[in-house]
C-alpha positions in Angstrom: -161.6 104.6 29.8 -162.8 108.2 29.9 -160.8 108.8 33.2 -157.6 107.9 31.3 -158.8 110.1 27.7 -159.4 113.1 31.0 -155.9 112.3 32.2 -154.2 112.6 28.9 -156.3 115.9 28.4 -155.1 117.2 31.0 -151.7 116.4 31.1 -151.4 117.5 27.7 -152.8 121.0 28.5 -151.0 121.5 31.4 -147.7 120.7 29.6 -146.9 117.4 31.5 -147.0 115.2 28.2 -146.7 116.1 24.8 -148.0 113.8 22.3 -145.7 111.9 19.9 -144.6 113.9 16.8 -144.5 110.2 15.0 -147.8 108.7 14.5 -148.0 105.2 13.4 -148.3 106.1 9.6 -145.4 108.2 9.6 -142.5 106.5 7.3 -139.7 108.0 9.5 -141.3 105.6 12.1 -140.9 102.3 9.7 -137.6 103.3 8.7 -136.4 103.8 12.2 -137.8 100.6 13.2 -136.0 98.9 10.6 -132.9 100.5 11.7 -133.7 99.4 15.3 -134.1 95.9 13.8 -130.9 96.0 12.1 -128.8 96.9 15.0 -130.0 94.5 17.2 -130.7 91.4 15.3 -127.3 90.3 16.1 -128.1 90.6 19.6 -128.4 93.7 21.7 -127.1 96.9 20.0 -123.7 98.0 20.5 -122.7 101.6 21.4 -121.4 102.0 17.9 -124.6 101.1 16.4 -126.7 103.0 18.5 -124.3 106.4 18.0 -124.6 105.6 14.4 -128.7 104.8 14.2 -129.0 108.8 16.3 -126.4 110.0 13.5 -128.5 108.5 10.5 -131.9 109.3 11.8 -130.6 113.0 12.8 -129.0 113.6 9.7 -131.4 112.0 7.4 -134.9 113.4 8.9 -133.7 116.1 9.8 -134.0 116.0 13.5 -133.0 117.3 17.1 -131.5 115.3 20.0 -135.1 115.0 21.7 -137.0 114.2 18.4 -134.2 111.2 17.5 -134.7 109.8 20.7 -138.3 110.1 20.9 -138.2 108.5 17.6 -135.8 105.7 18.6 -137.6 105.0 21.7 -141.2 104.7 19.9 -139.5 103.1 16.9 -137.7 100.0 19.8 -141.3 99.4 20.5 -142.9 99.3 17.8 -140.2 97.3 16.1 -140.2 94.6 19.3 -144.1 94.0 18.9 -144.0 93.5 15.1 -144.0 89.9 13.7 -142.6 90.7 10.1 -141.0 93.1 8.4 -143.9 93.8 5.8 -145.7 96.5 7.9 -142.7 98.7 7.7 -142.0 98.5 4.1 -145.7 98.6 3.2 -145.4 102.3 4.9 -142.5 103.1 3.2 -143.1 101.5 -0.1 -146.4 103.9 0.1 -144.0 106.8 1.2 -140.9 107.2 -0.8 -139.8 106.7 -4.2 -137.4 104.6 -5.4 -134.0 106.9 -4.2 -135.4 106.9 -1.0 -136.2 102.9 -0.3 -132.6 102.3 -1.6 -131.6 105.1 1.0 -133.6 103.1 3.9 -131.1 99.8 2.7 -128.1 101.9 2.7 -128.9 103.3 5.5 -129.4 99.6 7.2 -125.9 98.8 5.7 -124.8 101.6 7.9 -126.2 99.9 10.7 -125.1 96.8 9.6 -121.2 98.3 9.3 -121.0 100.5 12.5 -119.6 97.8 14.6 -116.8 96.8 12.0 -118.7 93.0 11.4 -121.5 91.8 9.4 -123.2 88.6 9.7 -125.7 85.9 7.8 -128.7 87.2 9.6 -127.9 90.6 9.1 -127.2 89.5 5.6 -130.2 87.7 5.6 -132.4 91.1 6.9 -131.2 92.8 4.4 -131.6 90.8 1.7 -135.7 90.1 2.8 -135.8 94.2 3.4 -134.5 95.4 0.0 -136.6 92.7 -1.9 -139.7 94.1 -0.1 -138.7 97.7 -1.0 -138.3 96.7 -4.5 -134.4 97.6 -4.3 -132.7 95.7 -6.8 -130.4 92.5 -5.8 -127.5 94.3 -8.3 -128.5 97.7 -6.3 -128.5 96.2 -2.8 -124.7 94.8 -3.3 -123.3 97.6 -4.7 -124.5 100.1 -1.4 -123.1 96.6 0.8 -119.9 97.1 -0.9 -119.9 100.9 -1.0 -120.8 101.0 2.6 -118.5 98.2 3.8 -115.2 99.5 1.9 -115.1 96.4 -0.6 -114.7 96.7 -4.3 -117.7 98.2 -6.4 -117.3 96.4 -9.1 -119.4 93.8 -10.0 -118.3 90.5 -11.1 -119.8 87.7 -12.8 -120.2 85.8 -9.6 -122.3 88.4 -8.3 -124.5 88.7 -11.1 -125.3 85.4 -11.2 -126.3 85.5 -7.1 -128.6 88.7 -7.8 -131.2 86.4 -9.0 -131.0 84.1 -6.0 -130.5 86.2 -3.4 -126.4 86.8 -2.2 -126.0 83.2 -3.3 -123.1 84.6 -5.3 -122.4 87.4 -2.9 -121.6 84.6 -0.1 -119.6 82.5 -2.0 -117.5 85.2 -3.2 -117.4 86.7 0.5 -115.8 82.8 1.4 -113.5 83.2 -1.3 -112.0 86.2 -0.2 -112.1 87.8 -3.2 
């Protein structure tokens, strides 16, 4: 154990490794993670989400091209070692106010949206993600709509899903309304 703290030490001072800017408190980390989650819950993620997750998490926290990946790459682990999504939003619930946990769902809906398709389980994540940042059901289908190009205003069908979830959201999304 101390030969590997001596090899860090080293490597550190002699420039070889630099330690990682994101420690495991830092919200930028959950968020990414969640991101991370949301572009490959579907499977692996596709070039269009990945060019959009840099885009977000560059423009957003203000980043360079090696802090993003950095971030992505630390963020891909921790996300495929987690076992819920509650250790993420308990950081960022801790971290940012209410603007910013409904920017973390938009921003998932951006995710969600790069590759022009949505499906139940991303539907699903998002659904479990916002109620755990305390983003409102009405709040979390307006930024879907917003962010997918559909019609921002709220019907009676959705307001009657809010309180179940996208019960009404889905059956409205069959209807093609």
């Amino acid at each position: 154990m101390f030969e590997s703290f001596k090899t860090f030490i080293s490597e550190f001072v002699d420039g070889e490794k630099h330690p990682s800017q994101f420690a495991d408190d830092d919200y930028r980390l959950a968020a990414a993670a969640l991101l991370v989650h949301a572009a490959t819950i579907d499977g692996d993620m596709s070039q269009s989400e990945g060019d959009k997750l840099r885009a977000l998490l560059q423009k957003n926290f203000t980043l360079d091209d090696a802090a993003t990946a950095e971030l992505i790459e630390k963020a891909t682990v921790v996300e495929r070692e987690s076992v819920d999504l509650y250790h993420f939003t308990h950081q960022l619930n801790r971290s940012l106010n209410e603007a910013g946990r409904a920017r973390i769902v938009e921003m998932m809906w951006e995710i969600v949206y790069a590759d022009g398709r949505r499906d139940e389980l991303e539907d699903n994540l998002l659904w479990r993600a916002a109620d755990l940042l305390g983003v409102a059901p009405q709040e979390r289908i307006a930024l879907r709509r917003r962010i997918g190009g559909e019609d921002i205003a709220v019907d009676d069908k959705d307001a009657e899903g809010a309180g179940t979830g996208d019960a009404g959201a889905k059956e409205e999304d069959r209807s093609g309304a």
